[in-house]
C-alpha positions as CSV (number, residue, x, y, z in Angstrom):
1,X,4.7,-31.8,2.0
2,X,4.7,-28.6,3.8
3,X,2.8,-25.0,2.2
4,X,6.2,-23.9,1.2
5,X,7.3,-26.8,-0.7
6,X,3.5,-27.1,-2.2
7,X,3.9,-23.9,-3.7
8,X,7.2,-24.3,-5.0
9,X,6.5,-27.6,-6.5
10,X,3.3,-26.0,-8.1
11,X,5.1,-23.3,-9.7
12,X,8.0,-25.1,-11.3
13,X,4.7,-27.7,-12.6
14,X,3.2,-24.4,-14.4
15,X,6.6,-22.8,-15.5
16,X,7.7,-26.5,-17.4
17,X,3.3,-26.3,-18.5
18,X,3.5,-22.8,-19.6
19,X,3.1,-23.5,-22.8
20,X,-0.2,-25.9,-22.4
21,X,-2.0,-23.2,-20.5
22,X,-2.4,-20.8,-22.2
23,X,-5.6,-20.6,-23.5
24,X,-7.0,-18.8,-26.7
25,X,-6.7,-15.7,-25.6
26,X,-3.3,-16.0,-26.0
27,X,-1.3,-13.8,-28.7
28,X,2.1,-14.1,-28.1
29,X,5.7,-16.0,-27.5
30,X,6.7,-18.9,-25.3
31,X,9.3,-16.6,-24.5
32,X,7.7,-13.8,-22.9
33,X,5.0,-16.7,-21.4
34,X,8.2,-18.1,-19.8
35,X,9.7,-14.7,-18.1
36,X,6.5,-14.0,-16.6
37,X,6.3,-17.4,-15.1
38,X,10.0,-17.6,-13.9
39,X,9.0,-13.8,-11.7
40,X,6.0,-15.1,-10.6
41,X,7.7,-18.6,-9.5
42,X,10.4,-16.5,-7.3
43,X,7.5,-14.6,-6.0
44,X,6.1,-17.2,-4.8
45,X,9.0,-18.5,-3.4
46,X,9.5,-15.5,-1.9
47,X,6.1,-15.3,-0.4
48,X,6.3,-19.1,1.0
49,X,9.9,-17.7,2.7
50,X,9.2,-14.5,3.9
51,X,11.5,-12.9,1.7
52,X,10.8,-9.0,1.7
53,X,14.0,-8.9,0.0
54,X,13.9,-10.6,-2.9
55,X,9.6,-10.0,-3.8
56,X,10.9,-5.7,-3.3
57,X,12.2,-6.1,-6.7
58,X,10.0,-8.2,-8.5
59,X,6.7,-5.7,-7.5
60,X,6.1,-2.7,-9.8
61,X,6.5,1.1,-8.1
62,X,2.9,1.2,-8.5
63,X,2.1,-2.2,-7.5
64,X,-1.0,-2.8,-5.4
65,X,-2.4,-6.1,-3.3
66,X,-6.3,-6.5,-3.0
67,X,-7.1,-8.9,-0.2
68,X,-10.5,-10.9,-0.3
69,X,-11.8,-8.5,1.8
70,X,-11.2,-5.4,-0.4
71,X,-8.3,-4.5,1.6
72,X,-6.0,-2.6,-0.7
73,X,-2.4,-2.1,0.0
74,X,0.4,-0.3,-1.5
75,X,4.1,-2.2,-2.6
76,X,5.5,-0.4,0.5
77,X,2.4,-1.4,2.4
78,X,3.0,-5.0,1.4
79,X,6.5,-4.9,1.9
80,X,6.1,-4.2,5.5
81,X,3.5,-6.7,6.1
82,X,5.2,-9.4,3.8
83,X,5.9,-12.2,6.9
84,X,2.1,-12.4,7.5
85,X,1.5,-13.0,3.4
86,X,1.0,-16.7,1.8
87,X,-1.3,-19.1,0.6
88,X,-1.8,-22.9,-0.5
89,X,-0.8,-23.9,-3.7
90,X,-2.3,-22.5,-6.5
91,X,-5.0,-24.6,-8.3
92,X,-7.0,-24.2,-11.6
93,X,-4.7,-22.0,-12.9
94,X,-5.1,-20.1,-16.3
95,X,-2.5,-17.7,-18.2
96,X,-3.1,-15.2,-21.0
97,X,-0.7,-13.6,-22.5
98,X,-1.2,-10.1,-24.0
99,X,2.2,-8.4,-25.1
100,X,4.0,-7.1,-22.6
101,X,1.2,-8.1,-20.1
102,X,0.7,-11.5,-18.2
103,X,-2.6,-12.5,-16.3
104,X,-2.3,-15.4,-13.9
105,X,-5.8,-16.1,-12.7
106,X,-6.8,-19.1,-10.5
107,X,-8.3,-20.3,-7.0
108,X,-5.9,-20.9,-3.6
109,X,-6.7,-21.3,-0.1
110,X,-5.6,-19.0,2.6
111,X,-4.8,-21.4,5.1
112,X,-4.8,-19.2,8.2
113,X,-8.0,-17.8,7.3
114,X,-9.8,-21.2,6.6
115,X,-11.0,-18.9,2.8
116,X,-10.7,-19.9,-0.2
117,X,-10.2,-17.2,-3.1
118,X,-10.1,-16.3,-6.5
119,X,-6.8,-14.2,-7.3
120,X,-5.5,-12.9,-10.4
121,X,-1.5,-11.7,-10.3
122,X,-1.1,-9.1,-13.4
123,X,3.1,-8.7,-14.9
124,X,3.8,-6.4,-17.0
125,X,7.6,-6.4,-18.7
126,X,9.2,-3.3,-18.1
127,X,12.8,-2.0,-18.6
128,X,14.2,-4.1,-15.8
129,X,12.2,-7.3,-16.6
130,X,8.6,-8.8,-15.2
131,X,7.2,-7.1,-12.2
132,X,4.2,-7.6,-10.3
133,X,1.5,-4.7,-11.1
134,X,-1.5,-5.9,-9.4
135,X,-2.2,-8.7,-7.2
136,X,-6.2,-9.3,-6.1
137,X,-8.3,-11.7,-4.1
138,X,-12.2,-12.7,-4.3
139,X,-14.3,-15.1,-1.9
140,X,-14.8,-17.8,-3.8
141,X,-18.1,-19.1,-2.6
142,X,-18.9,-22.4,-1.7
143,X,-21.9,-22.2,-4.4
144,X,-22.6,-20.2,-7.0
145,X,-25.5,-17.8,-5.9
146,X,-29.1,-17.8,-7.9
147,X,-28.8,-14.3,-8.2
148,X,-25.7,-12.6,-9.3
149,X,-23.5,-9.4,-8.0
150,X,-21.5,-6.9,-9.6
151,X,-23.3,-5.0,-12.7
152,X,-25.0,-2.1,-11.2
153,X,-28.0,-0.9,-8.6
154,X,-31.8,-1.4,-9.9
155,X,-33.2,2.2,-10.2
156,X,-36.4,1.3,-9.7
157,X,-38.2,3.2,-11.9
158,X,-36.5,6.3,-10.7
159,X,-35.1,8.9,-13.0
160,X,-31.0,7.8,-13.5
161,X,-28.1,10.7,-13.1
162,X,-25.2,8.7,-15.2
163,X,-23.1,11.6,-15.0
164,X,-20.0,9.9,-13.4
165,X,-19.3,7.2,-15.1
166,X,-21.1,7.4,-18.5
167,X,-19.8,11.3,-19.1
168,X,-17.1,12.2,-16.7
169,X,-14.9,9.7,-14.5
170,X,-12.3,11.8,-11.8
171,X,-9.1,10.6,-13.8
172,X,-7.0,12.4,-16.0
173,X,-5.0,10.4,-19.0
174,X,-1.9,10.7,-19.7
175,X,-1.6,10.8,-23.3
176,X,-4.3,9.7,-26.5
177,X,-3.9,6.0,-25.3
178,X,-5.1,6.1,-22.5
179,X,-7.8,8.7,-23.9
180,X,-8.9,6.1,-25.8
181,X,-9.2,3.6,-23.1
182,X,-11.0,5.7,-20.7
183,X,-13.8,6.4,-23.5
184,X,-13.8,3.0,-24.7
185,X,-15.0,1.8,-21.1
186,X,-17.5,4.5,-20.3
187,X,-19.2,4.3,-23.8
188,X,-20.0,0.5,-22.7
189,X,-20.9,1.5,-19.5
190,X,-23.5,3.7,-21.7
191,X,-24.6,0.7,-22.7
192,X,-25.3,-1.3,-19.5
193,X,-27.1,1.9,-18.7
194,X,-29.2,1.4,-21.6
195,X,-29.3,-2.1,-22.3
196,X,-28.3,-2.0,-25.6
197,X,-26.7,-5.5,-26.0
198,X,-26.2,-4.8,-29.6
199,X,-23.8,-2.0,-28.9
200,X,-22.1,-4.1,-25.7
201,X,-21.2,-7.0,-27.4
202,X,-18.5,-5.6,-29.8
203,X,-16.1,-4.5,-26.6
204,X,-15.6,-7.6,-25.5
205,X,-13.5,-10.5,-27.0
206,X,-14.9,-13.9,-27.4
207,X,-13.0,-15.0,-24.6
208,X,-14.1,-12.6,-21.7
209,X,-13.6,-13.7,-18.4
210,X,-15.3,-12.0,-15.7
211,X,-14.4,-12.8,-11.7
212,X,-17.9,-11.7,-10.1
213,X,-18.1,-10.1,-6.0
214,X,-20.3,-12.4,-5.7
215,X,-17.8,-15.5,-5.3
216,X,-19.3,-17.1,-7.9
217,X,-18.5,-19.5,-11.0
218,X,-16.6,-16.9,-13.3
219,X,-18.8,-15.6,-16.1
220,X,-18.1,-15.4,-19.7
221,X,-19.3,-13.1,-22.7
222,X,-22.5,-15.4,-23.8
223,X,-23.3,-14.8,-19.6
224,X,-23.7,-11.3,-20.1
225,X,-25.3,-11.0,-22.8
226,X,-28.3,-13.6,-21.9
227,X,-28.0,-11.3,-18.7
228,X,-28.2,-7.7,-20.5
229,X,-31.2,-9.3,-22.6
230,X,-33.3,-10.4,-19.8
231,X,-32.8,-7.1,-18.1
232,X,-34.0,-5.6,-21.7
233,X,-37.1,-7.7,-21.2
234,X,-38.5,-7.3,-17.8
235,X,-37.9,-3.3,-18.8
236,X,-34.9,-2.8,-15.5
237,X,-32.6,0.1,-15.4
238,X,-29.4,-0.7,-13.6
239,X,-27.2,2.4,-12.3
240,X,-23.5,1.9,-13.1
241,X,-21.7,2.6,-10.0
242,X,-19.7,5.5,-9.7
243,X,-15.8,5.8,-9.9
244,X,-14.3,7.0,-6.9
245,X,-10.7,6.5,-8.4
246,X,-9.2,4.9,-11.7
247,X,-5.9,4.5,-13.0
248,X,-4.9,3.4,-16.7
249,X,-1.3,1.6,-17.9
250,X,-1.0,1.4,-21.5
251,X,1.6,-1.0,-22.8
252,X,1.2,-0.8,-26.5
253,X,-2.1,-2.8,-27.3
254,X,-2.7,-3.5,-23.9
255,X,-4.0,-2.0,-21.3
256,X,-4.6,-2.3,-17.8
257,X,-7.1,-0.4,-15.5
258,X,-7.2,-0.4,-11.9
259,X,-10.7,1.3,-10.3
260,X,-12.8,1.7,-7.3
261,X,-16.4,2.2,-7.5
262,X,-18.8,3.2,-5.1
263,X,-22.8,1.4,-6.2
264,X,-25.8,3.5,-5.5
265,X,-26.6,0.6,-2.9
266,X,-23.9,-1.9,-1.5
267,X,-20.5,-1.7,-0.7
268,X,-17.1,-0.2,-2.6
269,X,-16.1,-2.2,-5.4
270,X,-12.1,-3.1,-6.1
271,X,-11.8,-3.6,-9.8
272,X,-9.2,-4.6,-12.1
273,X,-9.3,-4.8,-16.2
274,X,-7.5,-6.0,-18.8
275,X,-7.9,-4.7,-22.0
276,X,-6.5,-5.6,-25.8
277,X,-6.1,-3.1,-28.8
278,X,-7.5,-5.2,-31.7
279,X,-8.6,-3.8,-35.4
280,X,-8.1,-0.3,-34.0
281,X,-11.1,-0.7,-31.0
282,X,-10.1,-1.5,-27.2
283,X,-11.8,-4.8,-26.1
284,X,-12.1,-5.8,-22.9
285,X,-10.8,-9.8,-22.6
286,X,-10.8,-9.4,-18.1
287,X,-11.9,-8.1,-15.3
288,X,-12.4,-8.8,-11.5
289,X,-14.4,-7.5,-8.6
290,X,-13.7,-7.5,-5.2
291,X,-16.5,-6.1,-2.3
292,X,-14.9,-4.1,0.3
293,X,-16.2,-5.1,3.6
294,X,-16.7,-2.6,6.7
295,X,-13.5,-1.8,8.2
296,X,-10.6,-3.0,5.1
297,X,-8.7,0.0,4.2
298,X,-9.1,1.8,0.7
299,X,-7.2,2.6,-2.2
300,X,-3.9,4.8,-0.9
């Protein structure tokens, strides 16, 4: 069986599954479960064909492609370039369902590449139906490493300037909601600042998921927190990295938040978040990190 045919045969496998994968962080219908798969089935069969035509409208205005190398192109970008696009068939896939937002997370090989990646496609339903918002790639390594990536530079003893992120971030929201989110996500990064794993815990849902630079095994909430606790112990400061640019969607108690952070050592950081509205407090249930490597093209 050729790429093509792999891919559609995997798709129409986890459009009839739909309802068997989603996992606990689900909240909602079958129904909406099942349009998000059926636009994310023709974009893969639009991807496997070549088909500019038919993935231009099933990708958002805004919509933006991360490659495994941090690479981060626009829909018009994407569009342009969409012949040289594909993958193998998607494998060890997960879907949450949030509202009027689907996450597709999973691993695929980029054949032409000889890579294999961690991707997560984010839908959201607007007026016109599903459309792709975000679409991001990470190594996948081929073991986990001993020491893990993405949380923020040592300081060293050194005195630590959180101005941007923990009091100012250069983004302006549109609107309370997104207010809300904004706050929500530097008060926690307040916290990594601090340590205070006390005060961390409660933005986070059970069922965190967390796709690391790193390549590594994903990690979940009960990660973290041994993580923030051993940091507590051996008394080290880690400087949250800067945000060089950030943009919030709020789609009633859901959000999603698109960044790129610059560490006080290391490279640019991609990031992408999903976050749920639950008993009044924003909770973040995803998020994903992608290292930009010398040369890959920025955030348009």
């Amino acid at each position: 069986m050729d790429i093509a045919s792999q891919r559609m045969a995997m798709s129409g496998v986890l459009l009839a599954a739909s309802a068997f994968l989603v996992g606990a962080w689900s909240r909602a219908s079958e129904q909406q479960i099942d349009g998000a798969m059926r636009a994310d089935q023709s974009l893969l069969e639009a991807m496997a064909k070549a088909d500019s035509g038919v993935a231009e409208k099933l990708l958002d205005a805004e919509f933006t492609w991360t490659d495994r190398m941090g690479k981060t192109s626009s829909r018009r970008e994407v569009l342009a370039a969409f012949a040289s696009l594909g993958a193998e068939n998607d494998t060890e896939v997960t879907v949450g369902q949030f509202g009027d937002v689907v996450l597709l997370r999973g691993v695929h090989k980029l054949g032409n590449q000889n890579a294999s990646v961690r991707f997560a496609r984010v839908w959201v339903k607007r007026a016109k139906g599903w459309l792709a918002l975000i679409y991001q790639e990470t190594n996948k390594a081929e073991k986990t490493p001993a020491v893990r990536s993405g949380f923020g530079a040592p300081s060293n003893g050194a005195p630590v300037d959180c101005e941007n992120p923990c009091k100012t971030v250069p983004y302006k929201p549109e609107g309370a909601a997104e207010q809300e989110v904004v706050t929500m996500w530097q008060a926690v990064e307040r916290t990594v600042l601090t340590n205070d794993v006390e005060a961390w815990i409660p933005n986070f849902t059970d069922d965190f998921v967390f796709v690391t630079p790193d390549g590594g095994a994903p990690l979940n909430r009960d990660d973290r927190v041994a993580m923030i606790k051993e940091l507590r112990r051996t008394n080290t400061t880690l400087i949250p990295a800067k945000v060089d640019s950030m943009k919030v969607w709020v789609l009633g108690d859901t959000a999603v938040m698109r960044s790129e952070h610059k560490p006080a050592h290391g490279r640019m950081l991609q990031v992408t978040r999903v976050l749920v509205k639950r008993g009044g407090h924003w909770q973040i249930t995803f998020g994903q990190q992608t290292s930009v490597e010398p040369g890959s093209t920025q955030l348009p």
